[in-house]
N, C-alpha and C positions, 0 to 999 in steps of 0.2 A: 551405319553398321558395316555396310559392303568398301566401305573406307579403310575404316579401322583394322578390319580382317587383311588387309593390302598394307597396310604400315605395319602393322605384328608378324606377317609373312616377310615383307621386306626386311623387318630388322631382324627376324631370324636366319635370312640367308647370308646377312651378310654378317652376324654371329659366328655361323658354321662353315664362311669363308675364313674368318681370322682362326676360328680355333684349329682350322685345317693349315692353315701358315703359323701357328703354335708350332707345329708338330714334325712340320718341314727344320732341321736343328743346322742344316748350311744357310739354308734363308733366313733364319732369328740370327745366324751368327753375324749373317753377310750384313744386315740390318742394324745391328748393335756396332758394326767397326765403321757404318756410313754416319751414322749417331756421333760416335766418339770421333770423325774425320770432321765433322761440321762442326763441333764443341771445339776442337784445332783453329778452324778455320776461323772461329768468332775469337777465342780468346788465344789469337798465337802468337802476340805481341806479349801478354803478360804471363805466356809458357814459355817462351822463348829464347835462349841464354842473352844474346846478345838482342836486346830489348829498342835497336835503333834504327831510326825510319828506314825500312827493305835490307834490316841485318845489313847494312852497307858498311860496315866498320875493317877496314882491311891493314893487314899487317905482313907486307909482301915477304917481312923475314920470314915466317912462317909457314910459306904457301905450302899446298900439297903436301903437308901434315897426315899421317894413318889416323884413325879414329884412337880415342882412349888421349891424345897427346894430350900433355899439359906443361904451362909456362906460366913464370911472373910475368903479369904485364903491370904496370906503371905509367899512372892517370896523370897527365900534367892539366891543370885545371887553367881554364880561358878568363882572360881580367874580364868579360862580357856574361853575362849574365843573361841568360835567355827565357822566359818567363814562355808557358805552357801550358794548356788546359789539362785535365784530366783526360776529356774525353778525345781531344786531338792527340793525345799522349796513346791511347785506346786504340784507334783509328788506323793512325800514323805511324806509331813507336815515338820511343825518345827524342828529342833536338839531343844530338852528344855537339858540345861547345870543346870538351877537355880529347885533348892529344894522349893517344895511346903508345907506350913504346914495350917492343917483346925485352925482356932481359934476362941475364943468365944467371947472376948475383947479386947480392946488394949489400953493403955495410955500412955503419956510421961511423965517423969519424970527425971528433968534436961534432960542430955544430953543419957540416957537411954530408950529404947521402952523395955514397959513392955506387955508382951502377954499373955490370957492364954488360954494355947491348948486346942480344941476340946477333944481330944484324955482319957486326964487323970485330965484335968483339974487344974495343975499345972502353977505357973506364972514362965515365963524367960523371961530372959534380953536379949534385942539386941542393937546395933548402932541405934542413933532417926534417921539418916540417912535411915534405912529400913521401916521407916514409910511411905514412898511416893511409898513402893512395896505392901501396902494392896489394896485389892481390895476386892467390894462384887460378888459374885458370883451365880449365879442364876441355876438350872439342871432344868430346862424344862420337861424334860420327866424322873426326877431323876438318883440315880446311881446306877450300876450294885454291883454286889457282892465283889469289889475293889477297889470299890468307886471309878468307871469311869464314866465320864459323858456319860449318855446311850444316849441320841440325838445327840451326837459328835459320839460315834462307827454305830449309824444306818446310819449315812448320807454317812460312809465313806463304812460301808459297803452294800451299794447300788451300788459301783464300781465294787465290785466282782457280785454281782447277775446283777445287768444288764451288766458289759461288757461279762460275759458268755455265754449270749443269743448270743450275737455280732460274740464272736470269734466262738463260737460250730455251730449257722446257717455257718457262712463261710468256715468254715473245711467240714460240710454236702454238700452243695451246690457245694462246689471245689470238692470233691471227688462223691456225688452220681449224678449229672446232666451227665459229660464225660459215667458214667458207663451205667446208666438208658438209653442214649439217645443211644450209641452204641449196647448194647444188640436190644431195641427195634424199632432200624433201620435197622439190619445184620438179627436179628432175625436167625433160624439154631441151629448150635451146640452152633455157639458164645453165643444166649439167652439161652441157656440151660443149658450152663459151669457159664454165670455171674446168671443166676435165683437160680441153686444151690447153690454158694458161698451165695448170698445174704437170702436163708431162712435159711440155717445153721445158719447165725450170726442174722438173727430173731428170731432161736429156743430160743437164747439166751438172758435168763433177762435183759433188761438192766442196773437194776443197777449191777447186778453182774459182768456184760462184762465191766461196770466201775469201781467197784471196783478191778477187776483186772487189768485193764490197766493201776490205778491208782497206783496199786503197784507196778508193774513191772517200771512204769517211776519215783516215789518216790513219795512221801506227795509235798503238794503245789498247788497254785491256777492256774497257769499255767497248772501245768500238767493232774488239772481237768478239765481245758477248751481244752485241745486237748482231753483225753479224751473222753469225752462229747459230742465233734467232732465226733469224730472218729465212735461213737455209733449211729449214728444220720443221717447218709448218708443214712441207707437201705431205713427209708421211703421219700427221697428224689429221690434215684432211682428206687422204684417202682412207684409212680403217674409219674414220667419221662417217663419209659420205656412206659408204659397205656397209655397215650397220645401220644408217639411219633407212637406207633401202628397204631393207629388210624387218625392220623394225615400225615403220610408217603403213604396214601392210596387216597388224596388228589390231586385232575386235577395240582395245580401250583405245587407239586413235582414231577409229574409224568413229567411235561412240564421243569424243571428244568433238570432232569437226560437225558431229550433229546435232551435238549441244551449242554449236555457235562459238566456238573458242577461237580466238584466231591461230592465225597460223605460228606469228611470233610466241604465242604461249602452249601452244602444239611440241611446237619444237625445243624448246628452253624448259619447261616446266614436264612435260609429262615423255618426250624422247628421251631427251641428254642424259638425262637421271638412271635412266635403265640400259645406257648402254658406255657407263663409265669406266666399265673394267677393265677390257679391251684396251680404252685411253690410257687408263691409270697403265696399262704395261709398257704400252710405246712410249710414255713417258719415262720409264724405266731404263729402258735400253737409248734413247734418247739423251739421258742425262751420262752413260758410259759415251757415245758417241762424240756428245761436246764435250767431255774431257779429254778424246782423243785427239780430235780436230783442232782444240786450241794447243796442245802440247807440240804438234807437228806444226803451226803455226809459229809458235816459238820456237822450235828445232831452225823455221826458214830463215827467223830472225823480224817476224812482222804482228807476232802477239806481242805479248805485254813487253816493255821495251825497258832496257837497262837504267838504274839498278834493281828495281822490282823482281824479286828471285819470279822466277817460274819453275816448274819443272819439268818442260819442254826442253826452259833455255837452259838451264844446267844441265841437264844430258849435252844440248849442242856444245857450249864452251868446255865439256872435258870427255868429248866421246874418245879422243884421239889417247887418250890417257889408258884406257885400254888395253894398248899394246905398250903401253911404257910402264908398264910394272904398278899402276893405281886403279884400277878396273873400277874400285868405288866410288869415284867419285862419276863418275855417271850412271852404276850400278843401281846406286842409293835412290835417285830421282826417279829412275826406269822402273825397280819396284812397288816404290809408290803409288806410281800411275796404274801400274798393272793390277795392283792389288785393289786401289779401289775401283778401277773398271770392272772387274772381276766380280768385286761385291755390287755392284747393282746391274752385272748384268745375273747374277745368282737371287738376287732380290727377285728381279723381273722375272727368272722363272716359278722362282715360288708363289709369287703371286697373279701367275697366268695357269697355276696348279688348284690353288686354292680357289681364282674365281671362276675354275671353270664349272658351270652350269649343268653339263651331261655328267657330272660325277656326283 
């Protein structure tokens, strides 16, 4: 009975937590654009104009293109036939086998397509057969410095920044909850030996401590999301340790260890559970943090490594554009970043509103 009254309590506080993050309408918003940023993230290869593995398709005639531009391009197809899964297609993007050229006109003449390139403005001949490979072509948000479509590498590089947040809170959470909660259950030598490990690696900058761990595992985007991890547990196991303190001093723990529980199921089953809110918000502002840390890694040039869009590293290859009269082309990535930093660190307040307890 005295059970059940403890689970109908519990699931009405935590009822009248969400319906109070209902009601918060920056926090539902900030939540629905981290929603539609992840939906990006998973399908941005088959939202994405230029559909080919890291939008890498460049067309130097073109480069530094305003948004809105549009041109014929003209597919010359490859005698090699490249076969392709679905789901590597999903993954990855396209294999593109066929040569792209920008052109300015195009006419037939008999059994001749006559073209003349972007580029130099010279006419050549093709097969009138490649006439049914023109297409017009539209860049939205214009091209980069290689004449890549820039709303094709921002969409795909929103995979790297938000799955970051993903994998770095889950590396943090697997590693500082075990630590936090043991330290500040055992408390003794035990919290004394984990409180010293853990302000050592606080003394420690964190981008530096990622910068190095970055080096030591190699370049690449994986290896910035562990990482990033790795750097991200301390403040996980201090709000852990802080509340398990205080929480371990509590009548149902103290009636728990009298009942013979151990202490592994003290801690895990009857602490953790009650003091997840706190967590759930460091995790919040956590998940803004590694989107900042990995972007300013790619700004160094040692997160995810070329051609993989990031949008660190498009801010770094077109900051200087700036001052030469194209501001967006690094404008556009900078936004991005900021707007979804923004929305989960607006999440995390809402939801340090909602669970709080005295209200």
């Amino acid at each position: 009975m005295d059970k059940s009254i403890l689970m109908n309590n519990s699931n009405s506080l935590w009822q009248l937590a969400i319906q109070k993050f209902k009601k918060n309408k920056t926090g539902v918003v900030s939540f629905w654009y981290i929603i539609l940023c992840g939906f990006i993230a998973v399908f941005c290869h088959v939202l994405a104009p230029d559909n080919s593995n890291s939008a890498n398709q460049m067309h130097v005639e073109i480069h530094s293109k305003k948004p809105g531009f549009s041109v014929e391009i003209l597919s010359i197809p490859s005698e090699e036939e490249s076969t392709q899964s679905w789901f590597n297609k999903f993954i990855y993007g396209k294999q593109i086998s066929s040569t792209e050229i920008p052109i300015k006109s195009h006419k037939t003449e008999g059994n001749k397509l006559q073209v003349i390139t972007f580029s130099d403005g010279l006419t050549k001949e093709y097969p009138v057969s490649y006439s049914k490979n023109i297409e017009q072509r539209t860049f939205y948000f214009g091209t980069d410095k290689y004449g890549r479509d820039l709303l094709s590498r921002l969409l795909i590089g929103a995979r790297i920044s938000f799955f970051i947040g993903f994998i770095a809170v889950f590396i943090s959470l697997l590693i500082g909850i075990p630590i936090g909660a043991i330290a500040g259950y055992f408390g003794g030598k035990i919290d004394t030996i984990i409180m010293w490990f853990i302000n050592i690696t606080w003394s420690i900058p964190t981008l530096l401590l990622v910068i190095a761990i970055t080096l030591a595992l190699g370049k690449g985007y994986w290896q910035v999301f562990i990482a990033v991890g790795l750097t991200m547990w301390v403040e996980v196991a201090r709000v852990v340790r802080g509340q398990v303190i205080t929480t371990k001093q509590q009548q149902y723990v103290e009636a728990a260890k009298a009942l013979g529980f151990s202490d592994f199921r003290i801690i895990f089953k009857h602490i953790l559970p009650n003091i997840i809110a706190p967590v759930i918000v460091i995790s919040a502002a956590n998940f803004a943090g590694a989107i900042l840390i990995e972007s300013g890694l790619s700004f160094l040039g040692i997160g995810a490594q070329p051609p993989t869009p990031s949008w660190g590293a498009m801010i770094k290859n077109h900051y200087n554009y700036i001052i030469l009269g194209k501001p967006y082309l690094a404008v556009i990535p900078g936004l991005a970043i900021m707007s979804l930093v923004m929305a989960f660190m607006l999440v995390g307040n809402a939801l340090r509103d909602a669970l709080d307890v005295k209200s």
